[in-house]
N, C-alpha and C positions, 0 to 999 in steps of 0.2 A: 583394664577389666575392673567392673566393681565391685570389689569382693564383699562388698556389706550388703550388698543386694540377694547375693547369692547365700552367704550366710543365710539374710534371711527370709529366703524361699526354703530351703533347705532345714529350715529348726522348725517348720510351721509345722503341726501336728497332724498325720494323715485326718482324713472325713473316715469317720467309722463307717461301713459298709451299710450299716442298722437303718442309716439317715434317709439311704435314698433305696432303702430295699422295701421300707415301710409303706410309703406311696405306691410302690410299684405293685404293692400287692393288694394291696386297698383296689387299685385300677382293675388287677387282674378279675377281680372277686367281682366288683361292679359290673362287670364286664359279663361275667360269667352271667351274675344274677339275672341283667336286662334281657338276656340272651334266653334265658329258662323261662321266665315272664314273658316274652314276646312270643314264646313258643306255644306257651300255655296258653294264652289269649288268642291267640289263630288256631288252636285248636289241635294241633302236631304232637304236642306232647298226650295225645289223649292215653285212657286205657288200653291193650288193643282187644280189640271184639270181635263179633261179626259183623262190623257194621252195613256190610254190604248187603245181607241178608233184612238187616234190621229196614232199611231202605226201600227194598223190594218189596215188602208188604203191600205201601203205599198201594202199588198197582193191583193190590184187590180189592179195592173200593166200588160199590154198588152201580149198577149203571140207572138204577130209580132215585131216587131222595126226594120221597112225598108225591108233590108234582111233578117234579124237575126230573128230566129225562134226559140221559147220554144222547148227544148231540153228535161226537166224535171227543178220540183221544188226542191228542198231538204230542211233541217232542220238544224237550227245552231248548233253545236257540244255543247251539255249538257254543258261542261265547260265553252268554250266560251259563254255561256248565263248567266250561272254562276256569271262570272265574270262582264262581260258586263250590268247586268241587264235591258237588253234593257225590252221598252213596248212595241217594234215592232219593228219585222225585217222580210227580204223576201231574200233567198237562191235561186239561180237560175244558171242554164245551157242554154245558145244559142248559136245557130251557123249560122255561114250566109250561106246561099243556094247557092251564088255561088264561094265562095272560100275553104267553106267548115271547113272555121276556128271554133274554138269553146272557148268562155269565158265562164268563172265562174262571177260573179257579188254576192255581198251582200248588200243588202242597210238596214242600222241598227236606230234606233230611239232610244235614252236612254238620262241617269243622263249624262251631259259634263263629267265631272270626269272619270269615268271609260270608254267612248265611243272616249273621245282624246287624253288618252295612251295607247292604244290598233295599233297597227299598223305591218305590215305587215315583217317590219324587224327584228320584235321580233319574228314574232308567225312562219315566212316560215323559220328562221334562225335555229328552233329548229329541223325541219323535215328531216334533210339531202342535206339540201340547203346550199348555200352560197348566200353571196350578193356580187353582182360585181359593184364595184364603190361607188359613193355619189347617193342619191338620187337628182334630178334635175324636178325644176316645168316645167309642160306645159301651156299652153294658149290652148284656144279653145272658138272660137265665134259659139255659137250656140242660136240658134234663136234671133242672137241680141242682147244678153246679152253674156259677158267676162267670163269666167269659168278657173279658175286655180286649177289645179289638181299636186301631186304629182305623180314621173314615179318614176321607181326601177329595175332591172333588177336582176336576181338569175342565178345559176346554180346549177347544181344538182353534189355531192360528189359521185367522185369513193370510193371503197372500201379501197384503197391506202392513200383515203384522198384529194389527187387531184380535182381540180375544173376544168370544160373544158368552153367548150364555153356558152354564155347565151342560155340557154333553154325557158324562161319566162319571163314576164314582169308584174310589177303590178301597176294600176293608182289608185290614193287615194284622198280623199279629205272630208273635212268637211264641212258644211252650220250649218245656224241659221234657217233657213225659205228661204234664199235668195240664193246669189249667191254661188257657189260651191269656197271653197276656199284651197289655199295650203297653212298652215301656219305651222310655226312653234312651238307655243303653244296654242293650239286652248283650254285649258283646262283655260287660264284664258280670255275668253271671256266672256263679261257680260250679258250671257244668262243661265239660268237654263240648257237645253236640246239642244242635239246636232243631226243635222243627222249624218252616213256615210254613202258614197258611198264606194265601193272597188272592182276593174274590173282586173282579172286575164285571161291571154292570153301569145300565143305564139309572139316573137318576131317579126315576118315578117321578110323579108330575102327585099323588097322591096316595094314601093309604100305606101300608109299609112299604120300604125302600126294597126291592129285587135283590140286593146283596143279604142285607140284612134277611130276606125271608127265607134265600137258599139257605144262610148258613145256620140258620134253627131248625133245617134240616137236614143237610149236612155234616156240623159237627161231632149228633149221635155214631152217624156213619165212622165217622175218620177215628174216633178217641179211642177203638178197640186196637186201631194199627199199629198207634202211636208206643213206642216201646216205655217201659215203665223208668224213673229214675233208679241208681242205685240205691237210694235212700230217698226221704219223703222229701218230697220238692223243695227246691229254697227257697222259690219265688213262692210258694205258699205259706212257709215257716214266718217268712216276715216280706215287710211293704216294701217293694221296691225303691229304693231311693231318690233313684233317677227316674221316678214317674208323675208326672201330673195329674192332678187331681181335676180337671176338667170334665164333665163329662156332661153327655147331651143323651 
């Protein structure tokens, strides 16, 4: 037997407990924190409210707006609710009376998280569409207040695969309570809950574009529904970071 060995295994001094309790707690805490933050960003950890109530407003929205006339209401596609877990949303068809045009409109209330990656380039990309170009913000002074909105443009896939000319258009945009905004991460804004607006229409061949015209008469309508921030908007307090200055 070697007893110099064992000596000296035996005289080595224990590992203080301190050495490997420090990391382990560092882990725990990291652990913890990512877990709070992931919560918060999906929107879980919100205040709790009424939000269901706050939701259901939506569904008193005018059946006029200017020209544009209820066409019919419809229901959010199962999935897309699904997903979205909105507390309220209002599915809607108008057309204006004297052009004859006809949008689709959604306007959704939900958790930020899942309500500000949900977007239109994902969901019309999958249906036998294409998207034509980059998306590009608009501007729109309506009642006096600055509203920036995302535009997008699609075509619809021959059988060949081929893409032809733009068929559609779709405007998009997120708020807190306040103003309508185009951003680019609107998932880390510092608000529990998000609205969306989303206004699908034909392109117009001239004069103003049919999404664009509904929603400078529409948006009046919707901003009384809209529930107020707890405090004065962020996205109004300062520029959003994550937004482009692009605009047409």
């Amino acid at each position: 037997m070697n007893t110099d060995k064992v000596t000296a295994a035996s005289a080595m001094p224990p590992i203080p407990c301190s050495r490997w309790r420090t990391p382990f707690a560092i882990v725990i805490v990291m652990t913890l924190l990512s877990a709070v933050a992931h919560g918060y960003m999906d929107g879980r950890w919100a205040k709790p409210t009424d939000l269901t109530a706050q939701g259901q407003r939506l569904t008193q929205l005018p059946e006029r707006c200017g020209p544009w006339v209820l066409l019919k209401t419809m229901e959010l596609q199962e999935n897309a609710a699904r997903v979205l877990r909105c507390y309220g949303s209002t599915v809607r068809a108008y057309q204006n009376e004297q052009t004859k045009d006809v949008v689709n409109v959604a306007v959704l209330f939900g958790p930020r998280g899942p309500i500000a990656v949900h977007t239109p380039e994902i969901c019309y990309s999958s249906v036998g569409t294409a998207q034509l170009g980059e998306r590009v913000t608009r501007s729109l002074d309506v009642a006096g207040q600055s509203q920036r909105l995302w535009s997008v443009r699609f075509a619809e896939k021959g059988l060949d695969g081929n893409v032809g000319e733009p068929s559609f258009e779709v405007w998009y945009a997120w708020s807190d309570g306040g103003a309508w905004m185009a951003a680019e991460k609107p998932r880390f804004w510092m608000t529990p809950n998000l609205y969306k607006v989303q206004v699908a229409g034909p392109v117009g061949q001239k004069g103003t574009p049919p999404c664009e015209d509904f929603l400078k008469e529409f948006l009046p309508q919707l901003a009384p529904l809209l529930g107020q921030p707890e405090e004065p908007s962020l996205v109004a307090k300062a520029t959003d970071p994550f937004s482009i200055s692009r605009i047409e």
